[in-house]
N, C-alpha and C positions, 0 to 999 in steps of 0.2 A: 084957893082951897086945896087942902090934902089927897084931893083926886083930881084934881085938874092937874097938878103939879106932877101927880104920876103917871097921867096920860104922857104930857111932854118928857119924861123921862124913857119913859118908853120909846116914844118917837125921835128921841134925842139917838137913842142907845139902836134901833133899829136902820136908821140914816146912817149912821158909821158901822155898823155891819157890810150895808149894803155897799158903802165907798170901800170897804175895805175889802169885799167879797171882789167887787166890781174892780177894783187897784190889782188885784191877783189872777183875775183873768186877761185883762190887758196887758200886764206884764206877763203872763205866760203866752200870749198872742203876741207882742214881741220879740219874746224870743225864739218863737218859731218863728216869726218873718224876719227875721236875723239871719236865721239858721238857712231858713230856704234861700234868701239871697246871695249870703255864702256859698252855697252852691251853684247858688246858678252863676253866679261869677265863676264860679273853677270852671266851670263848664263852657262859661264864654271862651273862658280864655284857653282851656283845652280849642275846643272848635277854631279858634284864630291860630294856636302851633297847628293843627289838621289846613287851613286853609294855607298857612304860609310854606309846608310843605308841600302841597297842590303845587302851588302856584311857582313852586322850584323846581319840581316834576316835570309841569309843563313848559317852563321855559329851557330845561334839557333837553326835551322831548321836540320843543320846535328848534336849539340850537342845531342837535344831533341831523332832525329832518333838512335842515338850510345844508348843513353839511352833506349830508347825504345826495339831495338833490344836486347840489356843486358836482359832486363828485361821479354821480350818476349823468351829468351832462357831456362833462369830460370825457367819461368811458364811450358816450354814446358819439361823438367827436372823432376818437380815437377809434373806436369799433368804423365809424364808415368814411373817416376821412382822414388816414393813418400819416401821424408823421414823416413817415421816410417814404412818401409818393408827394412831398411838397404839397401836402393838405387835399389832394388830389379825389372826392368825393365819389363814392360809389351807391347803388342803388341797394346793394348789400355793404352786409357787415362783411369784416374781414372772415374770408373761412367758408363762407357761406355760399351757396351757388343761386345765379338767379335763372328760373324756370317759368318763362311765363309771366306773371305779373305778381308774384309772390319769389322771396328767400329761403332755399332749405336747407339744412344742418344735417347731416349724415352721419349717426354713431355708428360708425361700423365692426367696434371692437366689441365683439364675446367674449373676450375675459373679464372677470371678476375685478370690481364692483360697478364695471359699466352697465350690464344689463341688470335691466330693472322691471318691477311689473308694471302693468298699462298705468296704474294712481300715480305710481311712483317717478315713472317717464313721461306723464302728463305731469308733473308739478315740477319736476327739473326744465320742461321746453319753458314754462308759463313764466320759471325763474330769469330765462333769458327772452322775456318779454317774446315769448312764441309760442306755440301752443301745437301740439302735437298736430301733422297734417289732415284736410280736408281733399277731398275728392266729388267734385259735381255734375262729370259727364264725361262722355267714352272722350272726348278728345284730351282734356287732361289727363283721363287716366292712361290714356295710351305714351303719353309724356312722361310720365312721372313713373309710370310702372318701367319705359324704357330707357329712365334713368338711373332706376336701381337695379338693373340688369347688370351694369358697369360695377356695382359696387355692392355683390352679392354678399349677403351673410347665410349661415345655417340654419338657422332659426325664423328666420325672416325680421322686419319692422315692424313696430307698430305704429297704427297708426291711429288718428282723432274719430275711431267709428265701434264702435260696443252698444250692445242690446240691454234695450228699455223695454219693459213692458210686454216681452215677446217679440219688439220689435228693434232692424237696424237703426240706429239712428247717430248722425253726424255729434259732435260735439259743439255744434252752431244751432243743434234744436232742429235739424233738418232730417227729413227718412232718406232711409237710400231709395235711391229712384228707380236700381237697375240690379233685380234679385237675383240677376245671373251670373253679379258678380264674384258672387261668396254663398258657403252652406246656407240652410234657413237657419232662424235664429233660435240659440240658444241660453237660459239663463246664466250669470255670470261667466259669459263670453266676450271677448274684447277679439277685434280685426288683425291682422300681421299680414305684409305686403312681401310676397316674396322675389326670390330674385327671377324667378319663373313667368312673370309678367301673369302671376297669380295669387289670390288672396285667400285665406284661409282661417278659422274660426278657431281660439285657441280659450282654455280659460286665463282670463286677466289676472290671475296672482299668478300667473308663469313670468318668468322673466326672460323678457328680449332685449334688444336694440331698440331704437327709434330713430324715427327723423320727426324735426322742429320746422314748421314755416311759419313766416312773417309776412305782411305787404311789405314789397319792393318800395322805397322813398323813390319821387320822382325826381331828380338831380339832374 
């Protein structure tokens, strides 16, 4: 009949709408997921040139260090067991004086650009693997004070001891034990060991001399 026939035409006509409405969201759903994959591939493939220059960096980075360390053995070779004494091993570097059970390095030049302030002559000792000196009881210091008697400067040295907190304290995290050695403390203050078999409180961006100690190698 003439109305049943136009129900199914309807439904005919409505079915292909809907495939065709349906065909046009898929295919726009498509090409976003095109689109986004094409990016994320750029992106993979960025992140792998990022990775494979990493991965060049560091194997620079550990060539240079292999190098480095070679070279840094050698030096250390050569600093205590000098060619021209037939390899002949000392308990110090070359240059160095041993006092005790430790190495010390003695700058004794006041001309420019040797002296330097306490950060700055704490970070040149540390560069030659030493560290600006410690002091822990009157018998050392009676040693060391009457070994820089020999090799006065003006100014005096400095040495591994400046104020924390209000307080002296060692660059090993240690107080000074003995306040009769030096002024009381005052902020941005660093220690300088003079040739006077006396020590004196200067501020730390002054620039002096220094001396470096090490442990003594046992040879």
């Amino acid at each position: 009949s003439l109305p049943l026939l136009a129900v199914c035409w309807i439904l005919l006509l409505l079915i292909m709408g809907l495939r065709i409405y349906f065909s046009s969201v898929i295919s726009e759903q498509n090409v976003k997921l095109i689109k986004e994959n094409q990016e994320l591939m750029k992106e993979i493939q960025e992140l792998s040139t990022v990775k494979e220059n990493f991965t060049k960096q560091i194997t620079d980075l550990e060539d240079n260090w292999e190098k480095f360390n070679v070279s840094r053995a050698q030096w250390t070779i050569d600093s205590y067991c000098p060619a021209d004494t037939m390899r002949r091993c000392s308990s110090c570097q070359r240059g160095w004086d041993q006092i005790q059970k430790s190495c010390y390095v003695f700058y004794n030049s006041e001309a420019p650009p040797d002296p330097k302030t306490w950060e700055e002559a704490r970070e040149n000792c540390r560069g030659r693997g030493a560290d600006l000196f410690v002091v822990h009881d009157e018998e050392e210091k009676k040693v060391i004070d009457g070994y820089i008697t020999k090799i006065p400067v003006l100014k005096g040295y400095w040495m591994g001891l400046r104020v924390e907190g209000r307080t002296w304290k060692w660059i090993d995290g240690t107080d000074l034990m003995n306040a009769s050695w030096i002024e009381p403390p005052a902020e941005g203050h660093c220690a300088v060991s003079l040739g006077t078999r006396t020590w004196t409180s200067v501020k730390c961006d002054e620039k002096r001399t220094r001396i470096c100690s090490q442990k003594a190698l046992s040879v």
